[in-house]
N, C-alpha and C positions, 0 to 999 in steps of 0.2 A: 639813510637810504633804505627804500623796502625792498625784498629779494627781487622782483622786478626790476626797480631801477639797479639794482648791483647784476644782473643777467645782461640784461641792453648796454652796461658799461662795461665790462666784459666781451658784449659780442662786439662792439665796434673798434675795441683794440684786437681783438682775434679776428676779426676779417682784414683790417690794416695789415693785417701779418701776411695772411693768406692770399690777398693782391698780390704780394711780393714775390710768393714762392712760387703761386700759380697763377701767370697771367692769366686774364680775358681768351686772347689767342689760342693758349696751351688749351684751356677746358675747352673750347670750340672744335678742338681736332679728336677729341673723346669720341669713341663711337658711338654712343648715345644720342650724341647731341642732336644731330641728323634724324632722329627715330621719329615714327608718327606716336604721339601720346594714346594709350589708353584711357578712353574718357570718364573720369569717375561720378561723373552726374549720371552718365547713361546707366552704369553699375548699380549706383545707387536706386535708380528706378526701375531694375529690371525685375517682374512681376515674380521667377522661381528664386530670388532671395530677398533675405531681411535688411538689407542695408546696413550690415554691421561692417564697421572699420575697424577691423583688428589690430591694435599697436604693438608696435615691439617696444619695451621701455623700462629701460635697467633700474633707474633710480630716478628720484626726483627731489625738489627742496625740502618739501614738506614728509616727507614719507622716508624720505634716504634712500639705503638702497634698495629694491623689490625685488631682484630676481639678478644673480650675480652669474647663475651658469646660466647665460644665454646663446642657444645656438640659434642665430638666422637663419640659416639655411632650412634647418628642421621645424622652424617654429613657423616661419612664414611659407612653408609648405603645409604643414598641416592646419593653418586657417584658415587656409585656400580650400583645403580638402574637406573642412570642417564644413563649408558655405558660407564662408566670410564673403562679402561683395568688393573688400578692398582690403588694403592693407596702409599702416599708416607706420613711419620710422622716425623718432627719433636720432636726430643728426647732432645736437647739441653736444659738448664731449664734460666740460664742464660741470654743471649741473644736474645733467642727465643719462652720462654716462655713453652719451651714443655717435660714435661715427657716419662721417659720409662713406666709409665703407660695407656698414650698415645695409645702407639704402642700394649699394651696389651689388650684394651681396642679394638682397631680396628680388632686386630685377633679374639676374641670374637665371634664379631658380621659378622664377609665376611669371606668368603671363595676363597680366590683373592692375588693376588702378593701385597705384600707390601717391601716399600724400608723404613730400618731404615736411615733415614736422620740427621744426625752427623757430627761431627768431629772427625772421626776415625783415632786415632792415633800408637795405639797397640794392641796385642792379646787381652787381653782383653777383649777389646768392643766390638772385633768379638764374641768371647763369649758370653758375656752378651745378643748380638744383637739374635743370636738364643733361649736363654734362652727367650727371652720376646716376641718370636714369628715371628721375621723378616724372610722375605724370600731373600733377599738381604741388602747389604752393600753400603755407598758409600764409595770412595779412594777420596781423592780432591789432584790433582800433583801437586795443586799451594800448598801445605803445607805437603807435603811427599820429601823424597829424592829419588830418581830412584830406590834404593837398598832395601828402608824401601818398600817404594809401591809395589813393585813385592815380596816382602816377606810375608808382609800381604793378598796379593791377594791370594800367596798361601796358605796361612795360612786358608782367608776362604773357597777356594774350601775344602781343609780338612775337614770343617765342611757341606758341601756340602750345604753353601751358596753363592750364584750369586752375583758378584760382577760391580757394576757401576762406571768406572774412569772419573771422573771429571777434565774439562780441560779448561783453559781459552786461550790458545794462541799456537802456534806451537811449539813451542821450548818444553813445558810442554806437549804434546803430542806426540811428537817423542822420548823424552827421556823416557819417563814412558810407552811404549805399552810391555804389554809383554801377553803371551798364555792365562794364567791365568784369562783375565778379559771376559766375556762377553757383558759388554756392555760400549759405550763409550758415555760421555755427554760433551756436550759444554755449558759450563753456559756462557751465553748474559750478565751478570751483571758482571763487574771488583770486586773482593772483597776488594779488594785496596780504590777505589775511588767510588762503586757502582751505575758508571753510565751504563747503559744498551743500548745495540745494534746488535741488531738479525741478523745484517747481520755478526757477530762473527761463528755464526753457518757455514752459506754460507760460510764465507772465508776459514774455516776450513775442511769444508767438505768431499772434494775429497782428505783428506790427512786419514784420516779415512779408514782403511781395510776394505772389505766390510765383511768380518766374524763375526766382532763386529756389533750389534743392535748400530744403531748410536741416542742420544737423545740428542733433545735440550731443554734448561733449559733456563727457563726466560724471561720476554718481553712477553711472547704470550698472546694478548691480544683481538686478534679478531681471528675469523675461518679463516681466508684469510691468518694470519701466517701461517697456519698449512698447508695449501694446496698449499704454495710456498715453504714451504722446504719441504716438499713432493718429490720436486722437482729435491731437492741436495740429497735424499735416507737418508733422516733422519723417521724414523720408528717411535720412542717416541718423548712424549712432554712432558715435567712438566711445570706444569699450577698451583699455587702458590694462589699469591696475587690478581690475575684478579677474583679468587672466593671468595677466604676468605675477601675480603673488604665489599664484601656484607650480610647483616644481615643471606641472606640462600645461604649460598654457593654451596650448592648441588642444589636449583634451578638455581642458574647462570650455575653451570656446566650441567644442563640438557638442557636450554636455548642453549646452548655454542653448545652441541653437536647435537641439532636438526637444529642451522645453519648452522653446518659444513656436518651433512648426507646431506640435502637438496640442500646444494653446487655441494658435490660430485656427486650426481646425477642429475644436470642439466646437468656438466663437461662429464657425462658419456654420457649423451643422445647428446650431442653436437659432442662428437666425433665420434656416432654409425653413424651419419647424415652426 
C-alpha cells in the first residue's frame, strides 16, 4: 500500500468509529449546523485580496512534523489579519496531526471562508464538516470514483456547503467535473510519491472550465509563484507549509503578502507607462 491507500484505510475505520460515538442527529443539533456559509469562491474573487488560503497544518506524511506549538486561535487570527482571503484546517488527527476541534476553534475566532481539509469519503463527514463550522469541503478525485465524487458533491451543495475538487492530473479531472463543484484545485504534490511541481498547475490549466474558481495547491513558495499562474487564471492559492514551518506563521504569511501587493503594484505601474 502507498501512504494514500494506508490514509483512506485509516479513514474508513475512523469514521466507522465516529458514526458510533456521534450520531447524524447529535452533529445536526451543533450550532453550526444551522449557520449560513461563508462563501469562499466569492473570497476568493474579491478584487482588495490575493486569494491566499492560509493552512493551519501540524505535520504531514512526507515532511513529519512542521510546526508542533500550534496555536489556532492566534494563528488563524493573524492570517486573517495578515489578508489571507480564507483559511483552510486540517481535520485529519492521524497523519496530520489536526482536529475537528481545529476547525471549531478557527470559526470561533474569523469571520471568513474556511475549507475543512480532510479525506472526505462519505455523507457523513459532509455533515460533521458543517456541524464544526466549515464553510466548504474538499473531494480529492485521486481517491473518489467519478460516481462517488459527483454524488458527494451533491450531497454537499444540499447542505449548502461549497465544494473544492482536488486533482492531480487530467484524466482525474475530466472524469470527475461535474455542475456541483464550485471550485477546482490542482495540488502540485503527487500523493503517490509527494514530489512536487507547480508547473502541474500550468499544465492543467486551460483544461479547467472557466466557471469553476480555479486553485493551486502546493509548492508556492515565493510571491512570484502567485503572479505567474495568475497568468494561467488560477484565482486561489493554498499556501501550507511555506508558513507553518516557521515558528509565526502568520508573520510569514503577512511578510508573504506585503511582497506580493508590492509586486503587483510595480506590475501595474509598469504597464500604466
Amino acid at each position: 500500500m502507498n501512504i494514500l491507500e494506508k490514509i483512506i484505510a485509516h479513514k474508513e475505520k475512523e469514521v466507522a468509529r465516529r458514526k458510533e460515538l456521534f450520531p447524524v442527529k447529535l452533529l445536526e443539533e451543533s450550532i453550526y449546523f444551522p449557520s449560513r456559509i461563508v462563501s469562499l469562491k466569492k473570497y476568493l474573487l474579491r478584487k482588495d485580496k490575493h486569494g491566499i488560503i492560509a493552512e493551519i497544518k501540524r505535520k504531514s506524511p512526507s515532511k513529519g512534523v512542521i510546526n508542533s506549538h500550534v496555536s489556532v486561535e492566534k494563528i488563524s487570527i493573524g492570517y486573517m489579519q495578515a489578508g489571507a482571503s480564507a483559511l483552510s484546517v486540517l481535520t485529519d488527527t492521524e497523519f496530520f496531526g489536526g482536529k475537528n476541534e481545529d476547525l471549531i476553534t478557527a470559526r470561533k475566532y474569523n469571520f471568513c471562508p474556511i475549507l475543512r481539509k480532510d479525506f472526505t469519503i462519505n455523507e457523513y463527514q459532509i455533515v460533521e464538516a458543517k456541524s464544526i463550522g466549515a464553510d466548504a469541503i474538499l473531494l480529492i478525485a485521486g481517491v473518489l470514483k467519478p460516481n462517488k465524487l459527483k454524488s458527494l458533491a451533491k450531497f454537499a451543495k444540499s447542505l449548502h456547503l461549497e465544494v473544492l475538487m482536488e486533482v492531480h492530473n487530467e484524466d482525474e479531472l475530466l472524469r470527475s467535473l461535474c455542475d456541483d463543484l464550485d471550485l477546482v484545485g490542482v495540488n502540485n504534490r503527487d500523493l503517490t510519491t509527494f514530489v512536487v511541481d507547480i508547473n502541474n498547475s500550468i499544465k492543467l490549466s486551460e483544461l479547467i472550465p472557466d466557471k469553476f474558481v480555479k486553485v493551486s495547491e502546493s509548492g508556492i513558495s515565493q510571491p512570484e509563484n502567485i503572479i505567474n499562474l495568475k497568468r494561467y487564471g488560477f484565482q486561489g492559492f493554498l499556501i501550507g507549509e511555506s508558513f507553518m514551518a516557521n515558528s509565526r506563521p502568520h508573520k510569514t504569511c503577512l511578510d508573504f503578502i506585503h511582497q506580493l501587493s508590492q509586486m503587483d503594484k510595480n506590475l501595474s505601474e509598469k504597464a500604466q507607462l
